[in-house]
C-alpha angles and dihedrals in degrees: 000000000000125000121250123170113256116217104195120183146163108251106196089200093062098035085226138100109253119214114200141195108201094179090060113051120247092354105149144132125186130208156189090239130024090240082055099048083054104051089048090053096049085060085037099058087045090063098045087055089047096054102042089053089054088050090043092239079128 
């Protein structure tokens, strides 16, 4: 799997902790705990990958 810079951090307004990709727009999971916002991006990056080689943006 490649390396991208993960941005995690606490959003009041959800009342969850945001991990972000910014390498990768609009890449981002959120979650109840910081180990479970994690986990969800990291599914979350795969399918990004997925989709934008479909779409030949790779």
């Amino acid at each position: 799997m490649s390396r991208y810079e993960i941005i995690l951090h606490w959003s009041d307004e959800d009342q969850r902790f945001i991990a972000e990709v910014p390498e990768l727009a609009g890449c981002a999971a959120d979650g109840a705990t910081r180990q479970e916002a994690l986990e969800n991006v990291e599914v979350v990056i795969e399918e990004w990958l997925e989709t934008a080689k479909e779409l030949g943006r790779l």
